[in-house]
FIKETI-126763 format. One line per 8 residues: their letters; for each residue x, y, z of C-alpha. Coordinates in pm, whole numbers. Layout:
REM FIKETI-126763
A = X Y Z ~ ... .
This chain:
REM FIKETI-126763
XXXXXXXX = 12909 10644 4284 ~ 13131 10611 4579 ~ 12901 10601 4895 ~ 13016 10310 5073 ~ 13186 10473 5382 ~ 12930 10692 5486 ~ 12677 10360 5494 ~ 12933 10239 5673 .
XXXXXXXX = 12942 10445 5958 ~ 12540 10458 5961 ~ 12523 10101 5926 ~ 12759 10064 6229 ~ 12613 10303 6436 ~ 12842 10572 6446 ~ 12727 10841 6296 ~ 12394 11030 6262 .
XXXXXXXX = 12291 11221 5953 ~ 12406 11489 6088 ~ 12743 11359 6140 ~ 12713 11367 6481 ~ 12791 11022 6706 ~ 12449 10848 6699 ~ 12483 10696 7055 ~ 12452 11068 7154 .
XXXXXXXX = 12098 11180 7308 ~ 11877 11407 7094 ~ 11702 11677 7353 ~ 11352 11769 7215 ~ 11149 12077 7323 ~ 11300 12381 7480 ~ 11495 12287 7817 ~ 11336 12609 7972 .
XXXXXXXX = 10954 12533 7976 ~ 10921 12353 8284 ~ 10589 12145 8443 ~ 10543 12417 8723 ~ 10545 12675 8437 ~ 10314 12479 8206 ~ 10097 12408 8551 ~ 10065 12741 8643 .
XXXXXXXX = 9932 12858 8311 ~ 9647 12571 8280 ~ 9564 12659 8649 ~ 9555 13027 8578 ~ 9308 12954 8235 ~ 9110 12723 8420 ~ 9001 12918 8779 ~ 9064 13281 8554 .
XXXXXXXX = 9191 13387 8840 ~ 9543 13435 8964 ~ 9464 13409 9309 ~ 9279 13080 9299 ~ 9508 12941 9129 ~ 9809 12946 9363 ~ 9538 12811 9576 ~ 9461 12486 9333 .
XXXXXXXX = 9878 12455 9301 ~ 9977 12566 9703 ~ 10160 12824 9604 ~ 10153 13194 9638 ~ 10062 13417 9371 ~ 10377 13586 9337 ~ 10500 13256 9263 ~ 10212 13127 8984 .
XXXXXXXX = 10244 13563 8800 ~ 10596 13472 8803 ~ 10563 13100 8610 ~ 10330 13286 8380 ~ 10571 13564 8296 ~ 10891 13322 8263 ~ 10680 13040 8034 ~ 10537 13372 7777 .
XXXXXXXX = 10899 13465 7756 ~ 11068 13117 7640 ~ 10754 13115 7372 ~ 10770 13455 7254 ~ 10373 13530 7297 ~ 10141 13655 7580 ~ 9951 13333 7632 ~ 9687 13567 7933 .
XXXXXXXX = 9574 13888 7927 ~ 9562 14111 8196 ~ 9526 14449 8369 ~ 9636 14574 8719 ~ 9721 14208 8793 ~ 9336 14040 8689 ~ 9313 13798 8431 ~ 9099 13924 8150 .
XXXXXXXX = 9096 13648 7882 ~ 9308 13405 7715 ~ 9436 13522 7416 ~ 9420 13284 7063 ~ 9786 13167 7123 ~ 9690 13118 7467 ~ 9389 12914 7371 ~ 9575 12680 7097 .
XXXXXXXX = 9852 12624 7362 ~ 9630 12567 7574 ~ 9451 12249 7416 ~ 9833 12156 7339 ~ 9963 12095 7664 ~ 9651 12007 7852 ~ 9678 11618 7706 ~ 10046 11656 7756 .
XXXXXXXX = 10005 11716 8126 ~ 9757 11441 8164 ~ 9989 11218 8035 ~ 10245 11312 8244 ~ 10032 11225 8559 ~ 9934 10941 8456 ~ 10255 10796 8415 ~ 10332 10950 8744 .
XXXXXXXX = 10062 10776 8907 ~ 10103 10397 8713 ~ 10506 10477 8850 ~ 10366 10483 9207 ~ 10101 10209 9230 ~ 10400 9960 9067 ~ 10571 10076 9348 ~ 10318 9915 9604 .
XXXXXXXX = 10322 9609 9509 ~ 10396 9341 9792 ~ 10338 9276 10144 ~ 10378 9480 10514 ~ 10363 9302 10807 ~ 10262 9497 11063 ~ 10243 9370 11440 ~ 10049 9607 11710 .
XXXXXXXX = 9917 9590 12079 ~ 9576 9417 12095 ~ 9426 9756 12229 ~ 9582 9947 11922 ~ 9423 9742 11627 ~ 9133 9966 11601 ~ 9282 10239 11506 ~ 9532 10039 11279 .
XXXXXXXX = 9253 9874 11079 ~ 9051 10198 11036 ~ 9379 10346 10872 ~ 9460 10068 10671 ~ 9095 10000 10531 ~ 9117 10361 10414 ~ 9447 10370 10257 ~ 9412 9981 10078 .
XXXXXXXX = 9059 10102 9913 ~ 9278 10380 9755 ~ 9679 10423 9637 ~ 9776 10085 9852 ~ 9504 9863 9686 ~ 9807 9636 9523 ~ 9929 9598 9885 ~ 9892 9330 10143 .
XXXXXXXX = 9950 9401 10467 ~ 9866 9104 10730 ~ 9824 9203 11108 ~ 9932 9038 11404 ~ 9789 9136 11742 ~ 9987 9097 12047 ~ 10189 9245 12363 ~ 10494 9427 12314 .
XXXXXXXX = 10800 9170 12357 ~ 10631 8937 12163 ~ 10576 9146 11855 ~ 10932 9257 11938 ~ 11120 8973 11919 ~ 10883 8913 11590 ~ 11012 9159 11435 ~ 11393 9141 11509 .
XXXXXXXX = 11346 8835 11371 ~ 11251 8979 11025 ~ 10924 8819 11052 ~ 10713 9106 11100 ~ 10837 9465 10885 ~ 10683 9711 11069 ~ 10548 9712 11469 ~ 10400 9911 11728 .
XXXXXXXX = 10483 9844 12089 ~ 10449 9988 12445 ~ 10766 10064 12630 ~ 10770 10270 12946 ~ 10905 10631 12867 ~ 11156 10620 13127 ~ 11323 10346 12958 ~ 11523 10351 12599 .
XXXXXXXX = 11374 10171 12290 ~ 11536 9861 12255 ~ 11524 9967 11872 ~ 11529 10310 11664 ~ 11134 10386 11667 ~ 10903 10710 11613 ~ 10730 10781 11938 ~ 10349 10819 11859 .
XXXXXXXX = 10202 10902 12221 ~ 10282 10904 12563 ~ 10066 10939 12844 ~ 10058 10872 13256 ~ 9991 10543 13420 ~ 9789 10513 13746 ~ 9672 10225 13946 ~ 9326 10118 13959 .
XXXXXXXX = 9031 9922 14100 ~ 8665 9968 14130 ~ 8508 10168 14396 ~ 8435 9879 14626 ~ 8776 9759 14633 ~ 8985 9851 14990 ~ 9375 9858 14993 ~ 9522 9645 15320 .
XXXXXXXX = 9893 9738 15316 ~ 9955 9426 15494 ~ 9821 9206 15243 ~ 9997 9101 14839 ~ 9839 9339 14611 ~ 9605 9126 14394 ~ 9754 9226 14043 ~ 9499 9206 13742 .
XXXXXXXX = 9698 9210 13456 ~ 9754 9095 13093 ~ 9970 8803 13010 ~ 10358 8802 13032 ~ 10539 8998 12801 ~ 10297 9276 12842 ~ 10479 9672 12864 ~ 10174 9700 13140 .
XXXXXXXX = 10271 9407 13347 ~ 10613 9453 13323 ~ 10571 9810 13415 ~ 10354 9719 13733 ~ 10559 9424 13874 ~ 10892 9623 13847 ~ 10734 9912 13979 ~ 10578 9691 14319 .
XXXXXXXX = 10896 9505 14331 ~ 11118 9832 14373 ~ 10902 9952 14611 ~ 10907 9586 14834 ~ 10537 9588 14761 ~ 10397 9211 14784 ~ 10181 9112 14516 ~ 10018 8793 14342 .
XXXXXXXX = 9847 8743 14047 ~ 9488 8769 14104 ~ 9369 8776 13708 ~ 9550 8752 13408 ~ 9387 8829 13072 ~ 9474 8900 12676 ~ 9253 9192 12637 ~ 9195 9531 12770 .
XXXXXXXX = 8853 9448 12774 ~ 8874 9156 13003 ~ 9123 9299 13256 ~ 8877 9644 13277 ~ 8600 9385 13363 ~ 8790 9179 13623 ~ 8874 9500 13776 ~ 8494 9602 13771 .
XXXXXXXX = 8411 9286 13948 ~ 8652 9336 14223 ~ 8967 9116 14142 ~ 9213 9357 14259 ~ 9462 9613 14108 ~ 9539 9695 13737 ~ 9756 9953 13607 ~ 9627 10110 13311 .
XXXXXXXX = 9679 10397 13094 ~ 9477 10720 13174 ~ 9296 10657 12830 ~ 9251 10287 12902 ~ 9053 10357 13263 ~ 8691 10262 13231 ~ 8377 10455 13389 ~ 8304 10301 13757 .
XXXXXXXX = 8708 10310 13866 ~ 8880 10477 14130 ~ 9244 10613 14068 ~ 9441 10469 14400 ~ 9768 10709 14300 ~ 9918 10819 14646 ~ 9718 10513 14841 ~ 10021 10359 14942 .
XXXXXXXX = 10095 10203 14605 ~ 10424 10306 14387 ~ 10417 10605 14164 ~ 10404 10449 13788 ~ 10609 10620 13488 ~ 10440 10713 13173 ~ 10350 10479 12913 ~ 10469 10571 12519 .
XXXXXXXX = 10393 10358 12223 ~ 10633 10385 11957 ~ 10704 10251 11600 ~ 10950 10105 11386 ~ 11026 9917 11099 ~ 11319 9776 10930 ~ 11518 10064 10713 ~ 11613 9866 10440 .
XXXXXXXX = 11284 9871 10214 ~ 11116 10277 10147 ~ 10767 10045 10146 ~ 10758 10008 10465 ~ 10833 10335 10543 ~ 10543 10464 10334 ~ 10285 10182 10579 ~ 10504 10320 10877 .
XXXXXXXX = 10405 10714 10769 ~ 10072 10591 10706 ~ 9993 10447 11070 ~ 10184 10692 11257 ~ 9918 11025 11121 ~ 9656 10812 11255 ~ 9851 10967 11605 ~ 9873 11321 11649 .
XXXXXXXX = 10164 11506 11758 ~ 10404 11199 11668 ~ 10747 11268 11786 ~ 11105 11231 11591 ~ 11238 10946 11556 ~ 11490 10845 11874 ~ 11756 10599 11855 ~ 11805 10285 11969 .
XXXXXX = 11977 10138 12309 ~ 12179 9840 12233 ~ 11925 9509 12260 ~ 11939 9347 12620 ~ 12030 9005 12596 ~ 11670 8775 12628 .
């Protein structure tokens, strides 16, 4: 018996049984049954209704009939049946394929789901405004108790330019930062909120227009600061620094207590203020916080998403001036 060529080719590899080239792929299943199709049908067994479940899938029920119809054609059967468009029962082929694919599916999203969590794994810096972290932790402690448990995701707390320059020096990944609107973003960001700027100071407080304005403020590198000096300074307003602070909490109660002037976001004005807009003080642009992170890695894109829904009506993305020089 002469059989030595054909284990041969089997031994090296290049030939099925078949006679086909065994480094060629072997397809299993039908290439027509799709997930959706398979989806549709468990969804339609399990709700026995066709209108509940497009509802369960977000789809219309056009759409899920449609599945149904394609899926009982590739198999040859009628897996529901039904009259004038209402599911009456699932018939016994219905009912065996049923049990079938159910596992099959789970499987599927399970794999799914392991495929994600591997893929958030690591660390997010994030860097925000001291008077943003509240809302920033609140979204994080919901999303790391769920999909982003594998995740760390340190948080730095500071003004604007400082968390800035932080992160174009690759040492924080994504940031949040106050810029006024008027000006460009010194680099490409989302735009989560805008809103007006006024001047302030508590109702005891009396403007002299011959006298500095007494400037409560935060500490340099601050979008507010920045925003209120430039603005006095244009005008050939006098001022001085009567309080400086790290906290909005700190500069609302200097403020309170008569120090002098602050100028705060409409949101950030505290009960027990006057507004002194049109007192002889310059008119203030608006105020947006933005937020961007560094393009290169789709995780940080994922913590970016994640903080910017915790700010309604966020804007598109807007591009970037080139960087001043300082």
């Amino acid at each position: 018996m002469q059989d030595g060529p054909a284990q041969s080719d089997r031994r090296e590899g290049t030939n099925d049984l078949n006679g086909a080239p065994a480094s060629s792929p072997r397809i299993y299943g039908d290439p027509r049954i799709t997930l959706d199709q398979l989806r549709a049908f468990v969804a339609i067994a399990d709700s026995g209704n066709f209108h509940l479940a497009a509802q369960s899938l977000h789809r219309s029920q056009p759409a899920i009939t449609h599945k149904l119809k394609q899926l009982e054609q590739v198999l040859g059967t009628t897996l529901v049946s039904r009259r004038k468009g209402r599911v009456m029962n699932i018939t016994e082929s219905g009912v065996r394929f049923l049990m079938a694919i159910r596992e099959s599916l789970q499987q599927v999203d399970l794999a799914v789901e392991a495929l994600r969590e591997s893929k958030l794994h690591g660390q997010v810096r994030v860097g925000a405004p001291a008077d943003t972290i509240a809302k920033v932790a609140s979204a994080l402690a919901v999303a790391l108790t769920g999909p982003y448990h594998s995740l760390e995701v340190p948080v730095t707390a500071g003004v604007s330019n400082h968390l800035l320059r932080e992160f174009e020096a690759h040492r924080l990944d994504v940031v949040l930062f106050k810029s006024p609107e008027s000006a460009s973003p010194p680099v490409p960001c989302r735009r989560l909120s805008v809103e007006p700027m006024h001047w302030v100071a508590s109702h005891e407080w009396r403007p002299k227009a011959s006298d500095p304005v007494p400037l409560v403020t935060f500490y340099e590198g601050c979008a507010h600061r920045e925003t209120a000096i430039d603005a006095l300074v244009h005008a050939g307003r006098k001022w001085r620094l009567s309080c400086m602070a790290g906290e909005l909490g700190n500069v609302r109660a200097a403020v309170l207590a008569g120090l002098g002037v602050a100028a705060l976001a409409q949101s950030e004005i505290p009960p027990g203020c006057q507004v002194l807009d049109g007192q002889g003080l310059p008119a203030l642009p608006r105020m947006q916080l933005s937020i961007a992170m560094h393009a290169h890695d789709t995780l940080y894109a994922q913590v970016a998403d994640l903080l910017a829904q915790s700010w309604r009506g966020a804007a598109p993305a807007r591009q970037a001036a080139p960087l001043a020089a300082g």
